[in-house]
C-alpha positions as CSV (number, residue, x, y, z in Angstrom):
1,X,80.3,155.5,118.1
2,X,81.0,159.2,118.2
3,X,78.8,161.8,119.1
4,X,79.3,165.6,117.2
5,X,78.4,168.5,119.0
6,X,78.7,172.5,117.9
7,X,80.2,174.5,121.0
8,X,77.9,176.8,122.7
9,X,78.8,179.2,125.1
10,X,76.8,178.1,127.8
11,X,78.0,174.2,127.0
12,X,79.1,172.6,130.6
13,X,79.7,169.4,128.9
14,X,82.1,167.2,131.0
15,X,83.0,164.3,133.9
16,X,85.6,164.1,136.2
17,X,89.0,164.4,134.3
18,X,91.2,161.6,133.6
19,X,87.7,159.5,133.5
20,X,86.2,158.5,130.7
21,X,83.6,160.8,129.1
22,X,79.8,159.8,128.8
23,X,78.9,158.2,125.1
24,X,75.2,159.6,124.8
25,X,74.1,163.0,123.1
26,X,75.6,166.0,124.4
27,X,73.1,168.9,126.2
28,X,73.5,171.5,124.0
29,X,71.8,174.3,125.8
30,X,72.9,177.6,123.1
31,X,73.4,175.5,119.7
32,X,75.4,177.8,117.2
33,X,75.1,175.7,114.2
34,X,74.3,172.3,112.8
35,X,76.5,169.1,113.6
36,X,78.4,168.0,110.4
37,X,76.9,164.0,109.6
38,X,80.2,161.8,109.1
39,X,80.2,158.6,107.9
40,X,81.5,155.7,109.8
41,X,84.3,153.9,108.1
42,X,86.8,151.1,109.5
43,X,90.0,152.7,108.6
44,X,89.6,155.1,111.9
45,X,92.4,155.4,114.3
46,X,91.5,153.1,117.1
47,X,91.6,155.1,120.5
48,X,91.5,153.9,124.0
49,X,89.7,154.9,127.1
50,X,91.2,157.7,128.7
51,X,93.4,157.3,131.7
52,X,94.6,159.7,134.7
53,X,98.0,161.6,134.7
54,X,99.9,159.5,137.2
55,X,98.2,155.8,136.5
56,X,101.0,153.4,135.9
57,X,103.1,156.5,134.9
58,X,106.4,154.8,134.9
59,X,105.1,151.5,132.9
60,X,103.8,153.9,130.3
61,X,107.0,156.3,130.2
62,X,109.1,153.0,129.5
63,X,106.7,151.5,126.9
64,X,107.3,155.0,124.8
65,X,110.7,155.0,125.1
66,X,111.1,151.9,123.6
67,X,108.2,153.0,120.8
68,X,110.4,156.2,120.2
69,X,113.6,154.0,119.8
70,X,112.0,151.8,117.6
71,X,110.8,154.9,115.4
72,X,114.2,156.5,115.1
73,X,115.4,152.9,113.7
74,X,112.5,153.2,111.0
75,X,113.5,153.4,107.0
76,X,110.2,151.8,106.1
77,X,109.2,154.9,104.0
78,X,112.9,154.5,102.3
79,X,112.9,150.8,101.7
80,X,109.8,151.2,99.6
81,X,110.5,153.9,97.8
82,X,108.6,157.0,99.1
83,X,111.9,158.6,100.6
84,X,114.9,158.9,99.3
85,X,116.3,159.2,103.4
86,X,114.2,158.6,106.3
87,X,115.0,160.2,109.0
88,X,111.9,159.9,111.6
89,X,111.6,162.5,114.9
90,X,112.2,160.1,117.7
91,X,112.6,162.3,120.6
92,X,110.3,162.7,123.4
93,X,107.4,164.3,122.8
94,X,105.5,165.2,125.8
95,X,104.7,163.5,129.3
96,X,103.2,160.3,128.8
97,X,100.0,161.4,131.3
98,X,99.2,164.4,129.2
99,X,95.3,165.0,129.9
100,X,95.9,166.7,126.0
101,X,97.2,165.2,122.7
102,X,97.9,167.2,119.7
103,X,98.5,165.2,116.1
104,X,99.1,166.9,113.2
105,X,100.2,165.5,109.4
106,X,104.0,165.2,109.6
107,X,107.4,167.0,110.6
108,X,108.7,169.4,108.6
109,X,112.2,170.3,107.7
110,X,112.6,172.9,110.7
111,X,111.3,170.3,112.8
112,X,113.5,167.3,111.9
113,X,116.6,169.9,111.8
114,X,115.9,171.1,115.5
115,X,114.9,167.6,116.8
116,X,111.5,168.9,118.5
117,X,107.7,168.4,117.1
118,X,106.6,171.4,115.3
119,X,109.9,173.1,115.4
120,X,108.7,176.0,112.7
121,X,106.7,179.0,112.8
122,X,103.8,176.3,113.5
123,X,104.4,175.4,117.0
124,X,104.5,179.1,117.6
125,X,100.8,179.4,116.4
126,X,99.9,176.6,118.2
127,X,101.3,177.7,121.5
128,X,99.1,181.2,120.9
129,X,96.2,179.0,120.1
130,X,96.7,177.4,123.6
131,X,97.7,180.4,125.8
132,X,94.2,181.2,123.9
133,X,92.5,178.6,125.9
134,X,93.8,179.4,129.2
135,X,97.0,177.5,129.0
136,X,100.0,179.1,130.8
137,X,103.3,180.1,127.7
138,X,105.0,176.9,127.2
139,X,102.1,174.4,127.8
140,X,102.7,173.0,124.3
141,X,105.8,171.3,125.0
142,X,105.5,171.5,129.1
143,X,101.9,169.6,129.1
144,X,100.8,168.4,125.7
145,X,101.8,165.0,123.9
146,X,102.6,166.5,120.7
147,X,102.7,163.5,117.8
148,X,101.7,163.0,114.0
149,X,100.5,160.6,111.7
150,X,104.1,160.3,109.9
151,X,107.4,160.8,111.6
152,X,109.7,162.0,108.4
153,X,109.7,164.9,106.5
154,X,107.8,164.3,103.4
155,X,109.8,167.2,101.2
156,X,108.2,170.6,99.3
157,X,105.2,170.4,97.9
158,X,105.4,170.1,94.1
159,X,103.3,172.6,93.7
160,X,106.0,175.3,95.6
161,X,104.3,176.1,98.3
162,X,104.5,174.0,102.0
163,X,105.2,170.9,102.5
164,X,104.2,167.9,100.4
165,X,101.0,166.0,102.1
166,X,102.2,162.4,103.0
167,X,100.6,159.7,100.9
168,X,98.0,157.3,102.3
169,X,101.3,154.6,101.9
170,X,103.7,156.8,103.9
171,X,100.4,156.7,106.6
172,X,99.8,153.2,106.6
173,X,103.4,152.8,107.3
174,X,103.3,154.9,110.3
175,X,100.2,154.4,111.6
176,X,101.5,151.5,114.2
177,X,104.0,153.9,115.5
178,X,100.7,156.2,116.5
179,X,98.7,153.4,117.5
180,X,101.2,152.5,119.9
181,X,101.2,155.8,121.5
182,X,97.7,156.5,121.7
183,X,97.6,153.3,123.3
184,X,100.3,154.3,126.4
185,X,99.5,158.0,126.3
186,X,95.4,157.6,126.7
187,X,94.6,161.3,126.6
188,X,91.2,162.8,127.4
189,X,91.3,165.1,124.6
190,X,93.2,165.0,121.3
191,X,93.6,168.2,118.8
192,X,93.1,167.3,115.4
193,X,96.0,169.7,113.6
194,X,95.1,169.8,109.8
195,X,92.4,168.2,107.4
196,X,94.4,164.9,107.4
197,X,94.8,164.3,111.3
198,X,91.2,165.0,111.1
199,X,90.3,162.2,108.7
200,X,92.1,159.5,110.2
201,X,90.0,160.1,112.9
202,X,86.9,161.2,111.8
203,X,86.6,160.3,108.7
204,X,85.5,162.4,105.6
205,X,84.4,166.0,106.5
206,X,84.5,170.1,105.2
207,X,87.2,171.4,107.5
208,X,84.2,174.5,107.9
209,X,82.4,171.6,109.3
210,X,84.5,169.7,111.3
211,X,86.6,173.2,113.1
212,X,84.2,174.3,116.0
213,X,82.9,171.1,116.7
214,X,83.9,168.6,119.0
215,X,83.4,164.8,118.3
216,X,83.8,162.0,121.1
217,X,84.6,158.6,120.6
218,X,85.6,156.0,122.9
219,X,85.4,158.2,125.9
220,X,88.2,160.9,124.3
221,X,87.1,164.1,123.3
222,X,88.3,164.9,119.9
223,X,88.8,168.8,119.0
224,X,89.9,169.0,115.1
225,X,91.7,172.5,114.6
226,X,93.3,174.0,111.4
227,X,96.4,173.6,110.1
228,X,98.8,176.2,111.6
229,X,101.4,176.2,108.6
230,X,101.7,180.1,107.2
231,X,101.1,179.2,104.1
232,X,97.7,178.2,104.4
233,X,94.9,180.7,103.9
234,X,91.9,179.4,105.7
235,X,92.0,181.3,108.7
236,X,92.3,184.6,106.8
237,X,88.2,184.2,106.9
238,X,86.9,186.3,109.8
239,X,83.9,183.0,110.1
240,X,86.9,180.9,110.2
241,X,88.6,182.9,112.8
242,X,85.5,182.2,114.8
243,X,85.4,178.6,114.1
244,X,88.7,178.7,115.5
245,X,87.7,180.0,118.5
246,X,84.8,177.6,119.4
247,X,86.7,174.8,119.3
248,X,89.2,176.6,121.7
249,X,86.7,177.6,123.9
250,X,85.6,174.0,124.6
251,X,89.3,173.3,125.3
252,X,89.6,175.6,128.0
253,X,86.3,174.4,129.2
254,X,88.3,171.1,130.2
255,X,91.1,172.8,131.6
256,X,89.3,174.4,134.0
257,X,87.4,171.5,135.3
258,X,91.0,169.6,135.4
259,X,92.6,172.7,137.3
260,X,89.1,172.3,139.9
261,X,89.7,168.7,140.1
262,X,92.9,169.2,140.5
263,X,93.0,171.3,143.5
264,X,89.9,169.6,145.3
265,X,91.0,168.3,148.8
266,X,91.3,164.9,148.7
């Protein structure tokens, strides 16, 4: 079941972090716009309850390592003919208790050449996007899980510009490897990088829709965000700029109840 909810500024939506979120309708006190209807469908990434930073922290750190060997010894994508090399990102890509998971579409080639997720201009934007929410510099690789739903780089876009989108194949074919994690990591909250991200867990949606919106399922709070690539052109709209911002705002809403729960006395 998920639950979609515009972000209002007076929204105090939330439970005690590193537990899992409450299913029924949010209390949406200053609505901004209408909730996007998305359709149900059985191809949706699983997700799993969320879990606290330091439960059975060394069980799940060892569990991903083995995942990320397994990953760099992938040529799925090659042996069927998609690739003409695989050469997957299997390095380590964030604490396995990060509260926050980020998934975007797939490495490029700056970030299969520097061995590190979102190793181009991208990562940079995203890192603003987060000191935007409140995050200290260096919270994208310090405190985020950062993963994607393929693990090569798919090659230039035909059309010249960016990177080619990943085929629903190459997905399929990499989708274990992200089940997997989702499965060890078990974040509260997971940004949604891109209009393909967003569909694997969503479903079907206008990205004007889906941006500014938070969705929950299975106790995880979903925020989908845009793509961050430079070549794209949808934040260039002032409206989208503020979509933007909505979503971001929610996300700093968590971290602030984390920080409080944080520093509670115990």
């Amino acid at each position: 079941m998920r639950v979609w909810f515009p972000v209002g500024a007076n929204d105090r939506r939330g439970s005690a972090p590193g537990q899992p979120m409450s299913g029924g309708p949010a209390r949406i006190t200053t609505p901004t716009r209408s909730a996007p209807a998305v359709r149900e469908a059985d191809h949706l990434m699983p997700l799993w309850p969320p879990l606290a930073p330091t439960v059975r922290l060394k069980e799940r750190e060892a569990a991903l390592t083995t995942v990320h060997a397994e990953i760099g010894a992938c040529r799925a994508c090659e042996q069927a003919g998609y690739l003409a090399c695989a050469r997957p990102l299997a390095h380590t890509r964030g604490p396995a208790g990060a509260r926050v998971m980020l998934i975007g579409q797939a490495p490029g080639r700056l970030t299969i050449e520097r061995g590190i997720m979102f190793g181009g201009p991208s990562g940079d934007t995203l890192e603003r996007w987060l000191q935007q929410a409140g995050f200290a510099p260096g919270a994208l690789r310090r405190e985020v899980y950062l993963s994607a739903l393929t693990r090569c780089d798919p090659g230039r876009s035909a059309k010249g510009r960016g990177d080619r989108k990943p085929s629903p194949a190459e997905v399929a074919l990499c989708r274990p490897w992200l089940e997997r994690e989702l499965a060890q990591v078990r974040p509260a909250v997971i940004l949604l990088v891109g209009g393909m991200a967003i569909e694997a867990f969503l479903g079907r949606v206008k990205l004007e829709e889906a941006v500014g919106s938070v969705a929950e399922r299975d106790g995880v709070t979903l925020i989908p965000l845009p793509h961050p690539s430079g070549v794209s052109r949808w934040l260039n709209d002032p409206a989208h700029q503020r979509l933007l911002a909505r979503g971001l705002a929610r996300l700093a809403q968590m971290r602030v109840a984390w920080e409080a729960h944080d520093q509670a006395p115990r």
